[in-house]
N, C-alpha and C positions, 0 to 999 in steps of 0.2 A: 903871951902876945907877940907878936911877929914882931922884926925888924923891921924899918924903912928904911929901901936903900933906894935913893933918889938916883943915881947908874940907870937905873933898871927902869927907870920912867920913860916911855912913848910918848909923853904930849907932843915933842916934836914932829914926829914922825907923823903924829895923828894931823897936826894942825896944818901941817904942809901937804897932806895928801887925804882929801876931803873926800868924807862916804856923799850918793848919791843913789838914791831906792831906784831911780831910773834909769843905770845905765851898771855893766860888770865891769870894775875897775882893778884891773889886772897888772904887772910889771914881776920883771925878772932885776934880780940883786947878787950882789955876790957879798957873800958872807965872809967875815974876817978869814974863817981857815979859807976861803976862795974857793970853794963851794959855789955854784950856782942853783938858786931856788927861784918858786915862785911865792910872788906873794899875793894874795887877794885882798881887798879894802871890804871891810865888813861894818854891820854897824857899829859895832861895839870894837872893834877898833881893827886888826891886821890878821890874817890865816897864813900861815909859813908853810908849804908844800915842795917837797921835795921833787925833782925833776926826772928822776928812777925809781924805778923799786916801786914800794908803798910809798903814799904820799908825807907817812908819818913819819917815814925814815927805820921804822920797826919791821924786824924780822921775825915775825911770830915764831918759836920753837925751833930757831934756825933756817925758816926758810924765806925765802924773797917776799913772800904772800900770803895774808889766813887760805885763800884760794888754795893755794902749793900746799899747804900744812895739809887742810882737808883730801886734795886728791891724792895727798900720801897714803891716807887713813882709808881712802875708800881703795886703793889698791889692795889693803890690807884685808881689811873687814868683809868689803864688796857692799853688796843688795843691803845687808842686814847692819849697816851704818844710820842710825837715826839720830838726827845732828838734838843736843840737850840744849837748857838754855842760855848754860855761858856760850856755848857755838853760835845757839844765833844771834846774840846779842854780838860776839865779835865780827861776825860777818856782818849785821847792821852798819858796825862802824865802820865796815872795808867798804861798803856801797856808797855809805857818803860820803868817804874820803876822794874813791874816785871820781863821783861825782863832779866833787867840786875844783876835781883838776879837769876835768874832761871838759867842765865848762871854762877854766882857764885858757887850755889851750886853742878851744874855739874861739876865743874873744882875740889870743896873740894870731890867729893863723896859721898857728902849727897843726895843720889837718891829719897829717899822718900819727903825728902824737896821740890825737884824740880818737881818731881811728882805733889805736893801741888801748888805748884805755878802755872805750867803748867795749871792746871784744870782751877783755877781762870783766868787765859787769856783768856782759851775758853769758860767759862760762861761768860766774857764780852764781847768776841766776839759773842756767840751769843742773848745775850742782844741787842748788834750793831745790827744783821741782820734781829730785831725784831723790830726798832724802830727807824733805820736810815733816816736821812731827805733825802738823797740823794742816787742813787744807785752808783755815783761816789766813795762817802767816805765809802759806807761799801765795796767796792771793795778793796780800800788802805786797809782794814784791812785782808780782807777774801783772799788775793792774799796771804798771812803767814799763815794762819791755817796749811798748809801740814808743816810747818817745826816747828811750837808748836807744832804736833801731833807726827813729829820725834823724838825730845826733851822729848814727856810726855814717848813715847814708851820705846828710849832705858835707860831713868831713870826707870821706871816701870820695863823691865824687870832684869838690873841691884840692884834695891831695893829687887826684888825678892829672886835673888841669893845670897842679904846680908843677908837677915834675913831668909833664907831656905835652900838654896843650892838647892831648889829645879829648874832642870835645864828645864823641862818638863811645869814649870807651868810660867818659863820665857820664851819659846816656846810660850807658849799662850800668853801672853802679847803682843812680837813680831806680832805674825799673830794678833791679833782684833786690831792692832796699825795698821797695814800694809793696811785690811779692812775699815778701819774709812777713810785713805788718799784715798782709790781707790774709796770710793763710793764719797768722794767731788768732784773729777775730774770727777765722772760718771757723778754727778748731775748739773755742772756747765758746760755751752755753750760754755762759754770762755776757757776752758781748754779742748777743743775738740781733739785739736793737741798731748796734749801730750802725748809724747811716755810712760808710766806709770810705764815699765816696767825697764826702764834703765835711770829711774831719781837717781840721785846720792842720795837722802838721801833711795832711795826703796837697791838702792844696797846696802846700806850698813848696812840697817838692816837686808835686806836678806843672808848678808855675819853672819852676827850676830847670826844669828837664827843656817845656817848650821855650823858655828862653835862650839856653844853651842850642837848639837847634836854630834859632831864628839869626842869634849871633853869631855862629860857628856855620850856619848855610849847611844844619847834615838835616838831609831826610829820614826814611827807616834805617833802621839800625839793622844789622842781618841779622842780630839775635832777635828782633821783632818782626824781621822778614821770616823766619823759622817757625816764631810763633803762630803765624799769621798762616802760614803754607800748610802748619800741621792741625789747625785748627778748621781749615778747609778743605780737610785731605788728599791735600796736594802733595803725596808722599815725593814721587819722583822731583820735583822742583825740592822739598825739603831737604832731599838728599845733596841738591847740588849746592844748597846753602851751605849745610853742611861741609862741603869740601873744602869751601871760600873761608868757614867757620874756622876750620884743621887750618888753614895755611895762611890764615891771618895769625894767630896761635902758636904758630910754627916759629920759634926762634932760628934768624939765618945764622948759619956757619961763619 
């Protein structure tokens, strides 16, 4: 039978810092060694997240990430790496870890964080779709890509307008975010149905977008003036966008 060591008891921490089903209740701490973490309020009681690395604070096999472990192995192997099922069960648990930092850092407003994280999801997502034993299990994974790609979008263009105000070049972010979701659904059989245009996470970064232009007074964007030109074979005008493209792009001396 275990010991009881009442040290080690949370009721305070529980009692003072109340779960809620309808809202993500997030805060950053600093831990006796002075470590800074995050913590998330869960029902059952607190999630400790580390603010580097893995969330777990574990470095699989010596590396930063199962991510890192695996693209060690696939440099090695190549084509002929087929992940068994302790692999996928530990990359399961690297999806949800970052998960629930990625949704951390959207709730604090660290966009560029979650931006970070985000990416990492979908390099192991598409790790999975390179090397899955089965077409079942990279389905359970690839059926969420469009809503990590909502998440990488409006932290992306949100990061944007932290560190720019630029509200034109969070426009951009929005639309190649919008793009990336529309061509998974092109490219995937199983998502034939969907209506793409009035999926909840499309509206609402398309609310996103024209709000940002209504607030910020931008019209077309010249990467949608490009579109727009090459879509009407308006090669010569595309061209000149293009130049405007190069020299907005162009870091001054």
């Amino acid at each position: 039978m275990a010991k009881r060591n009442h040290h080690k008891d949370i009721d305070e921490v529980l009692r003072h810092w109340s779960y809620s089903p309808d809202e993500t209740r997030v805060r950053t701490v600093k831990t006796a060694d002075g470590r800074e973490v995050l913590q998330k309020r869960i029902e059952l009681g607190v999630m400790q997240l580390e603010m580097s690395g893995r969330p777990d604070g574990e470095q699989p096999s010596g590396f930063e990430s199962y991510l890192d472990y695996l693209l060690s192995k696939e440099l090695h192997e190549g084509d002929g790496l087929e992940l068994n099922d302790e692999q996928c069960a530990e990359i399961d648990r690297e999806f949800l870890q970052f998960y629930h930092r990625r949704v951390c850092w959207l709730q604090l407003g660290e966009h560029g964080r979650a931006v970070e994280d985000a990416d990492h999801t979908l390099a192991l997502m598409d790790f999975v779709r390179r090397h899955s034993p089965s077409e079942e299990w990279l389905f359970s994974h690839e059926q969420y890509r469009p809503f990590v790609l909502f998440h990488r979008t409006h932290a992306a263009a949100r990061a944007m307008l932290d560190r720019s105000s630029d509200a034109e070049a969070a426009i951009g972010e929005i639309n190649n975010g919008l793009q990336r979701m529309q061509t998974f659904f092109e490219q995937d059989d199983r998502f034939a149905d969907v209506d793409f245009e009035n999926l909840e996470i499309v509206q609402q970064l398309t609310e996103m977008r024209e709000s940002l232009r209504d607030e910020h007074d931008v019209g077309q964007t010249l990467d949608e003036q490009l579109a727009d030109a090459i879509a009407d074979e308006k090669y010569e005008l595309a061209a000149e966008i293009r130049d405007k493209i190069r020299r907005r792009d162009t870091p001054l001396d």
